[in-house]
Backbone bond lengths (Angstrom), bond angles and torsions (degrees), N, CA, C in turn:
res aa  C-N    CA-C-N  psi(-1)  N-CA   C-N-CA  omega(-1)  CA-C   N-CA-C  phi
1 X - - - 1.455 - - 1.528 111.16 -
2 X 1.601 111.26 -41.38 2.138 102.22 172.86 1.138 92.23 -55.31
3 X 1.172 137.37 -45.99 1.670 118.02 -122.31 1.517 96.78 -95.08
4 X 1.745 123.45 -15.04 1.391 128.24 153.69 1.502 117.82 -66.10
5 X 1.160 104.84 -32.10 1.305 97.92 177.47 1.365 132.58 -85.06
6 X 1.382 109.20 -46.95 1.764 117.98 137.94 1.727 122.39 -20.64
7 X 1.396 109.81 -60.47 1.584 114.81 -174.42 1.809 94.80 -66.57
8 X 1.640 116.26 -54.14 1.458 108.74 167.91 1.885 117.92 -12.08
9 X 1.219 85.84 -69.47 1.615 113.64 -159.95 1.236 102.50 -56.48
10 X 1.277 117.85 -53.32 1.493 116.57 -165.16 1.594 116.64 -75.08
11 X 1.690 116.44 -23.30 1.491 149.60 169.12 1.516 90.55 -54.25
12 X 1.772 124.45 -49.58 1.479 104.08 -170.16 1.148 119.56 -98.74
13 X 1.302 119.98 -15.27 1.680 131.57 165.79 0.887 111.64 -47.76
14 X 1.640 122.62 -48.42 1.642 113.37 -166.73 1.593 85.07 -85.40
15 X 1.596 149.35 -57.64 1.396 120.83 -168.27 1.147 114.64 -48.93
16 X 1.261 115.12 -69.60 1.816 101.06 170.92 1.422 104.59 -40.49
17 X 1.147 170.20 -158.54 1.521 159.62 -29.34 1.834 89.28 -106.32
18 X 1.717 125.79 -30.89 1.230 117.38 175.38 2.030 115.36 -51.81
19 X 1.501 84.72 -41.62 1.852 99.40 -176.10 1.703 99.88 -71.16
20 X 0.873 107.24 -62.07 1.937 112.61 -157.47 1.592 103.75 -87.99
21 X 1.290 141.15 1.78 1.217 125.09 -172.54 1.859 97.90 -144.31
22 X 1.571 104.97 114.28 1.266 121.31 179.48 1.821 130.08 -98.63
23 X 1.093 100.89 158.11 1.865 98.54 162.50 1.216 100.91 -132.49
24 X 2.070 98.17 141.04 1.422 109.68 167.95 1.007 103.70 -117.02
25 X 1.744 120.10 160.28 1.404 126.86 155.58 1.528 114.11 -89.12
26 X 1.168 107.03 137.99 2.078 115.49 -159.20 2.167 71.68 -71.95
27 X 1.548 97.81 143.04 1.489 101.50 167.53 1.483 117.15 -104.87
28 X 1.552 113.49 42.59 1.351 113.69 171.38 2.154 97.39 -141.87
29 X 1.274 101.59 -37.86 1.220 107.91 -166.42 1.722 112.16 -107.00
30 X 1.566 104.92 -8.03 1.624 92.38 160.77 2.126 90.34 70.97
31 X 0.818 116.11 24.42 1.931 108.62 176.14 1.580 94.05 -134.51
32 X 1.508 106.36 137.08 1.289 134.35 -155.88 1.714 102.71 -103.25
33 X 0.954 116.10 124.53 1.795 133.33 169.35 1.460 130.77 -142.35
34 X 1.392 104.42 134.58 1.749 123.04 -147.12 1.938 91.07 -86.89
35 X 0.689 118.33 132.73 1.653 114.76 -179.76 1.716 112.26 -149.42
36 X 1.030 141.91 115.94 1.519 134.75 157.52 1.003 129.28 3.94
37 X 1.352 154.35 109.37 1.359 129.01 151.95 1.540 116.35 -83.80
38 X 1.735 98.77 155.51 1.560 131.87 -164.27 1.818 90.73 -70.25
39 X 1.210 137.54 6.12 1.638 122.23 -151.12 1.354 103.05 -179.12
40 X 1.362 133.48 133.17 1.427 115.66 -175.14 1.838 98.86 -95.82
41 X 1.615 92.33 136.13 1.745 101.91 179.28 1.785 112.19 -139.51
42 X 1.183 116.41 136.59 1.432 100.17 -174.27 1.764 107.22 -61.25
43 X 1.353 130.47 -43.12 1.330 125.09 173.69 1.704 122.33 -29.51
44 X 1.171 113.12 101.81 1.807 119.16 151.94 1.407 129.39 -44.25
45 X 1.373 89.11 -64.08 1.974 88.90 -147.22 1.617 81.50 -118.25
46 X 1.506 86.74 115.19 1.748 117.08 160.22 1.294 106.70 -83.69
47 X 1.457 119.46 140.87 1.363 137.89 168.52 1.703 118.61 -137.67
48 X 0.757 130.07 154.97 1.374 142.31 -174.85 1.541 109.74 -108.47
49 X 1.368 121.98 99.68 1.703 118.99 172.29 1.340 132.37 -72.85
50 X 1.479 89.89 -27.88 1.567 106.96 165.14 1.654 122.55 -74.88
51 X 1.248 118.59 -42.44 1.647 134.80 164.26 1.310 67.80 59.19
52 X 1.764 104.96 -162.78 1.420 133.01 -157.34 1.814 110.38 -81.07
53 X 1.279 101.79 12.60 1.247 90.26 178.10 1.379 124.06 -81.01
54 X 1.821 126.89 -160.40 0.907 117.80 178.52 1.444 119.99 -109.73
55 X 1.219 106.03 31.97 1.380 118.75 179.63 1.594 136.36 -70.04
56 X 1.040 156.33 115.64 1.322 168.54 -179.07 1.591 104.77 -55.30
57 X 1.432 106.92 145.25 1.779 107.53 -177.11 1.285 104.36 -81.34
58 X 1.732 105.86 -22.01 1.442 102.07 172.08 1.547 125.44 -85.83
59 X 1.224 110.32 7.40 1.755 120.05 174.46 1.593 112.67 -80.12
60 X 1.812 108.54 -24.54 1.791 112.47 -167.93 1.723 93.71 -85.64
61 X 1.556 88.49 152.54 1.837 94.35 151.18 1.494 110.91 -56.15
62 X 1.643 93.35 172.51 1.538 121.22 -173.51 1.725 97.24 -48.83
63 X 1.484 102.96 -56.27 1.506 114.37 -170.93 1.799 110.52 -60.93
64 X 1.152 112.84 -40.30 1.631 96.69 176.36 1.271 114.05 -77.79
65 X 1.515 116.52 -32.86 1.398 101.85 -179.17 1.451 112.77 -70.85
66 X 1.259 131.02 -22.26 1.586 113.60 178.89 1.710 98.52 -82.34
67 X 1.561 140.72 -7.30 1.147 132.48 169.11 1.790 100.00 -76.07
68 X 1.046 136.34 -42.85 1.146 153.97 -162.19 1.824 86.02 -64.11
69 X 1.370 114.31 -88.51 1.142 114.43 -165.66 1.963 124.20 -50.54
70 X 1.593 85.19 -28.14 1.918 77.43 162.38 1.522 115.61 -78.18
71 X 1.403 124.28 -26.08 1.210 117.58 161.75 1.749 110.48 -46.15
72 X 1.349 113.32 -63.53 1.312 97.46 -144.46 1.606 102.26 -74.21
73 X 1.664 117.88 -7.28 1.323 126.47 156.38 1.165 142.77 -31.59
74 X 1.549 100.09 -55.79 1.600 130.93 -165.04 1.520 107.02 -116.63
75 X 0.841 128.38 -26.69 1.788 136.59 171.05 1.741 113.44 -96.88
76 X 1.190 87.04 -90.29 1.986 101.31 -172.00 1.569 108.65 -45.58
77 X 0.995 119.49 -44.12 1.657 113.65 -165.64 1.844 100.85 -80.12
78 X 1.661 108.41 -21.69 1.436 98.55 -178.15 1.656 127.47 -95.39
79 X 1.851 81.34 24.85 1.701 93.32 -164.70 1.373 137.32 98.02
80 X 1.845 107.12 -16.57 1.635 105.47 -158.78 1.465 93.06 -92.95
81 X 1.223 110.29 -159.21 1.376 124.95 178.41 1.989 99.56 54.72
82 X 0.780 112.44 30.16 1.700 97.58 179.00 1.654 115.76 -91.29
């Protein structure tokens, strides 16, 4: 009966830490950092498609711009990546 309950436990630790605990890629320096998220989402690893270029959100496909906009969601608006 622990050892169900133990395996329980450890089954929800990692979902919770899958939802609430993220990685970004820095969008100037390409170096990766684990940070909280504000919202629980199954998505990990934030990236930036735009990075430092001079590109428009309206220049990416459908698919980068909705990667783009959870970036600037979950990173840029909370300060990181600066």
């Amino acid at each position: 009966m622990k050892r169900i309950v133990l395996v329980f436990s450890v089954v929800l630790l990692l979902v919770l830490g899958k939802f609430w605990i993220g990685i970004y890629e820095h969008d100037e320096f390409g170096s990766e950092h684990i940070f909280i998220k504000h919202r629980a989402i199954w998505k990990t690893y934030f990236y930036s498609p735009v990075g430092m270029s001079d590109l428009l959100i309206s220049d990416l496909t459908i698919e980068k711009q909705k990667e783009q906009i959870l970036f600037d969601e979950f990173v840029s608006s909370k300060g990181l990546s600066k």
